[in-house]
C-alpha positions as CSV (number, residue, x, y, z in Angstrom):
1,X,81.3,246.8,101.6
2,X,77.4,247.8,101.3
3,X,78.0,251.3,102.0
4,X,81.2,251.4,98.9
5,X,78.3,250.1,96.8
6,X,76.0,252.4,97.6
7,X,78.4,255.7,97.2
8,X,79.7,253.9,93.9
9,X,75.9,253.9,92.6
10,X,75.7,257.3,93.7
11,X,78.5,258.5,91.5
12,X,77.3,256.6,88.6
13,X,73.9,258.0,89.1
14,X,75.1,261.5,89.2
15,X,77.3,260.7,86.0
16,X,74.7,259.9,84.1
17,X,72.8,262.7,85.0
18,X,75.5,265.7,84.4
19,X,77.1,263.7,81.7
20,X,80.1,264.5,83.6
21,X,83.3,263.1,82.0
22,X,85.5,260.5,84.1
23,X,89.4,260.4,83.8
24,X,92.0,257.9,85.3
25,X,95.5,258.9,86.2
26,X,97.7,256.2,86.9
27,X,100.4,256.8,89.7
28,X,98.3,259.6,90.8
29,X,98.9,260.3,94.4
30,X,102.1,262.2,94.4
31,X,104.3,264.5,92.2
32,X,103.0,265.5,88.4
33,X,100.8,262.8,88.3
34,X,98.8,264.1,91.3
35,X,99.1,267.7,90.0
36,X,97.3,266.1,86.4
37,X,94.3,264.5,88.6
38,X,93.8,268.2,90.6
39,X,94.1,269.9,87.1
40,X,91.3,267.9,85.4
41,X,89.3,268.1,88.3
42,X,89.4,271.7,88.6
43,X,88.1,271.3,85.0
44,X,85.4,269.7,86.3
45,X,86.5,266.3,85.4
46,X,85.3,263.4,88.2
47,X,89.0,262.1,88.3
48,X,89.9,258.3,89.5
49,X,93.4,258.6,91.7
50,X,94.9,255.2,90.2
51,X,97.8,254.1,92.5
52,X,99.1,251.5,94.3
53,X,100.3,252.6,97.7
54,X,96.7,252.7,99.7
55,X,97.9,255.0,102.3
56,X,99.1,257.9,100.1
57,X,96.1,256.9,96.8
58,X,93.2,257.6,100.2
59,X,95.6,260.9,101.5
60,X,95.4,262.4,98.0
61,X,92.0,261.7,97.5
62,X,91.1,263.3,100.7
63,X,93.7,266.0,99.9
64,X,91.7,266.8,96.4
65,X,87.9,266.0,97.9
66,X,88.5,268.9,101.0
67,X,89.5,271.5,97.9
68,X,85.9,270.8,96.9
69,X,87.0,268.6,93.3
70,X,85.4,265.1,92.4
71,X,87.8,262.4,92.8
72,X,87.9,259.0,94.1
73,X,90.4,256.5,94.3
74,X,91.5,253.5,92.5
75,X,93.7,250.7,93.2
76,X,95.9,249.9,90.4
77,X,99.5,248.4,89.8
78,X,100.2,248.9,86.2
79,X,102.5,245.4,86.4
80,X,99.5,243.2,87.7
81,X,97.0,241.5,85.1
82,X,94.0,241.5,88.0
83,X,95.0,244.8,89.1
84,X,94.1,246.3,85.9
85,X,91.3,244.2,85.2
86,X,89.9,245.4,88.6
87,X,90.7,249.0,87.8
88,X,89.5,248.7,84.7
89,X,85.4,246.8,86.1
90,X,85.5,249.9,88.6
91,X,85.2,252.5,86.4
92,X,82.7,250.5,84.1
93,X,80.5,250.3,87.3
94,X,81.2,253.7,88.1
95,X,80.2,255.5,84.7
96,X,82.8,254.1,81.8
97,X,85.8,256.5,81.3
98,X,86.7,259.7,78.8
99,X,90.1,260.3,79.3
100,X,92.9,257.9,80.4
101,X,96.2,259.5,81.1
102,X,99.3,257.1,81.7
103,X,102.0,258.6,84.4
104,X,102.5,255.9,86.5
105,X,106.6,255.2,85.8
106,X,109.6,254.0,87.6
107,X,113.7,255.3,86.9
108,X,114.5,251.7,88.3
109,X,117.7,253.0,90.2
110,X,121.3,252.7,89.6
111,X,123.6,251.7,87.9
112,X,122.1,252.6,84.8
113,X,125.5,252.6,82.2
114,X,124.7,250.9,79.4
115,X,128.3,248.6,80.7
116,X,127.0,247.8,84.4
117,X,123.3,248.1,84.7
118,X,121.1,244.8,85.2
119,X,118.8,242.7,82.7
120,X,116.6,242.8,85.6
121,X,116.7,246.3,86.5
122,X,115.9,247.3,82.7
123,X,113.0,244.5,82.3
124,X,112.2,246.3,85.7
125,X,112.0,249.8,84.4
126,X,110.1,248.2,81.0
127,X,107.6,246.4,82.5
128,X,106.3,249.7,84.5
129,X,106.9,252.1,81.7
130,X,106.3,250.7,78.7
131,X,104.2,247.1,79.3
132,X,102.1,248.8,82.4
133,X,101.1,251.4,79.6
134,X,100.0,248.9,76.8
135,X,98.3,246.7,79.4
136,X,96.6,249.6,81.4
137,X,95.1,251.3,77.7
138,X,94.3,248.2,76.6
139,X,92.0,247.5,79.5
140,X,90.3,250.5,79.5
141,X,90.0,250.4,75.8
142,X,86.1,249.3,75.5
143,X,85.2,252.2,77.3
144,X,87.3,255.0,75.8
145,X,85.6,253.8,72.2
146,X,82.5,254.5,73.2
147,X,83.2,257.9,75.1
148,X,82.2,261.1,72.8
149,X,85.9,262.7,73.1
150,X,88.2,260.2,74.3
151,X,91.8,260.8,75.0
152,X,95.0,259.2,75.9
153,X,97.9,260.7,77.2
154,X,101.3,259.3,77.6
155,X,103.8,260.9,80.2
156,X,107.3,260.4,78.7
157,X,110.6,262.7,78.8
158,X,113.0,264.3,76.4
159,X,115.4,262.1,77.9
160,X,113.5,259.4,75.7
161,X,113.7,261.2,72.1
162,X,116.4,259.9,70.1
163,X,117.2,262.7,68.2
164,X,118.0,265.1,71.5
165,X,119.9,262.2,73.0
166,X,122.3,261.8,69.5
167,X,122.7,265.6,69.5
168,X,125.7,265.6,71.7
169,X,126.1,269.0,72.0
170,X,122.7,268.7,73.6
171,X,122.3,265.6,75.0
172,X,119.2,265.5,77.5
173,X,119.6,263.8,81.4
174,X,122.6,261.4,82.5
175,X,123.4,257.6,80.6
176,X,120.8,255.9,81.3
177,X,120.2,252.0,79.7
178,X,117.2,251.7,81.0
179,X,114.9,254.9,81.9
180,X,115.8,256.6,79.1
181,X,115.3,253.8,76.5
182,X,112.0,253.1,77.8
183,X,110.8,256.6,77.5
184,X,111.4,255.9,73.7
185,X,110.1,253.0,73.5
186,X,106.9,254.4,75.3
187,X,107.2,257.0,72.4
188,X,107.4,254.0,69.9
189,X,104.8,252.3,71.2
190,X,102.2,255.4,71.7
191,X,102.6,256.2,67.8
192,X,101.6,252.5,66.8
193,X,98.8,253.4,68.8
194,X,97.8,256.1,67.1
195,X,98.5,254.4,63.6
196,X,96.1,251.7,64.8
197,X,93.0,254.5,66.4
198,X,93.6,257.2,63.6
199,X,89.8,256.2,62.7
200,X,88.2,256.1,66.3
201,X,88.3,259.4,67.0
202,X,90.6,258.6,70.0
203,X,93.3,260.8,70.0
204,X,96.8,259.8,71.8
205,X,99.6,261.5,72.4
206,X,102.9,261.8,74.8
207,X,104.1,264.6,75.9
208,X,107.4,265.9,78.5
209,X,106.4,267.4,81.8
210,X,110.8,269.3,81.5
211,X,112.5,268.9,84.7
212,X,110.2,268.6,87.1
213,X,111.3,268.3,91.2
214,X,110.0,265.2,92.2
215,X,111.2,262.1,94.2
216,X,112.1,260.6,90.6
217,X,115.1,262.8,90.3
218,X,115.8,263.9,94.4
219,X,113.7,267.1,93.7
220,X,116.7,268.1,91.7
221,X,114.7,269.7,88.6
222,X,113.4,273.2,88.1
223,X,110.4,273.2,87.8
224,X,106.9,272.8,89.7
225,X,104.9,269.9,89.3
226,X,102.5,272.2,88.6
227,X,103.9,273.4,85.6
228,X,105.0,270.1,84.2
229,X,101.0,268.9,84.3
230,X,100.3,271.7,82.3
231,X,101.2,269.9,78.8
232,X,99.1,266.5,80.0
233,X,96.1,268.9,80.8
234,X,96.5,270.6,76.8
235,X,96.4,266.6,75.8
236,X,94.0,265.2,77.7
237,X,91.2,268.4,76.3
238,X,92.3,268.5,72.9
239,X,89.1,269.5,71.0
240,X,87.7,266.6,68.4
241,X,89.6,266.6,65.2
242,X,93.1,267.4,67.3
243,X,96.6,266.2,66.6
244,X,96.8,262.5,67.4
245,X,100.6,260.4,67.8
246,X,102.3,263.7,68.7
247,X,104.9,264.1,71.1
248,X,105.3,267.3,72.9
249,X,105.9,269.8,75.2
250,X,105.1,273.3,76.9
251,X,107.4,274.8,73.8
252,X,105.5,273.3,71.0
253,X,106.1,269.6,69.3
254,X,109.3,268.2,70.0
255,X,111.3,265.3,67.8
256,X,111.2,261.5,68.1
């Protein structure tokens, strides 16, 4: 326990010093959201692995620390009150935090038709992606306002705009009554937000990684998680003055 304490006053020390800027990815240790925490730290970010599976948060960490980058790792399930709350007095003791970057999400399984899926799997699926979101910001809230360029970034989907989804021609991703809806409900949710901080200079945004191959989909999409944390790496440096409650991707902004 003392020597935790002492490498934690350590790294606030040396923030202090560099005025280094600090950013939390939730669900960090695999997939895009591990690719986001490598990208900002290659930017020369210190980056906080938040995640709830110790075993794979202290493997990534390790993973990212022998490529030389700053990182460390924090405990956090985006459903549990004290989880955040302890998420949220690490950081303060560590520095405060610049950028906050919300990934952490489930798909919640199957059935997912509108006709068969369970209340329980779509509170579920809500209560990650959506809720876990609201009460993860709001924690870490206090120290993004008094950051000098604070960001939030929202990981959602195409699959959650409702104007691609009524399209039929070009409906996005399979029926889904309970990923899908939360990803636009995230996408509600993150331009209330930005209603509420257009005078804080906190800027928030969502944007969509495309199809990415991860263990979300069976490493069925396209593309690299490489090149899905591309966007969320645009979003999370957006220079002062930036676009704030957009939603978009590597093509440019996409619709509601």
């Amino acid at each position: 326990m003392t020597e935790n304490n002492t490498e934690n006053s350590t790294q606030t020390t040396q923030h202090h010093q560099t005025d280094q800027k600090t950013a939390l990815v939730t669900g960090a240790n695999k997939g895009i959201g591990y690719e986001i925490a490598a990208g900002l730290a290659r930017l020369g970010f210190r980056v906080g692995l938040g995640a709830r599976d110790t075993g794979r948060r202290e493997e990534a960490v390790a993973k990212l620390r022998a490529e030389g980058l700053d990182v460390f790792g924090v405990p956090l399930d985006v459903t549990d009150d004290a989880s955040v709350a302890a998420a949220a007095a690490q950081l303060e003791a560590q520095g405060g935090l610049d950028v906050l970057v919300n990934n952490a999400g489930v798909t919640g399984g199957v059935p997912q038709e509108p006709t068969r899926v369970s209340p329980e799997l779509v509170l579920a699926v809500v209560d990650t992606n959506v809720v876990g979101v609201i009460r993860v910001t709001n924690a870490m809230l206090p120290m993004l306002r008094r950051a000098t360029s604070p960001r939030i970034v929202n990981v959602s989907s195409t699959v959650g705009s409702l104007t691609l989804q009524t399209a039929q021609a070009d409906a996005v991703g399979p029926i889904s009554a309970a990923y899908s809806p939360s990803k636009s409900f995230l996408n509600a949710v993150t331009i209330q937000y930005a209603k509420e901080l257009a005078d804080t200079g906190i800027l928030i945004n969502a944007g969509c990684p495309g199809y990415v191959a991860t263990d979300l989909n069976g490493f069925q999409g396209h593309r690299t998680p490489e090149q899905g944390a591309a966007i969320f790496l645009q979003l999370a440096t957006l220079p002062d003055g930036g676009p704030t409650g957009t939603f978009r991707d590597d093509e440019g902004i996409q619709p509601w």
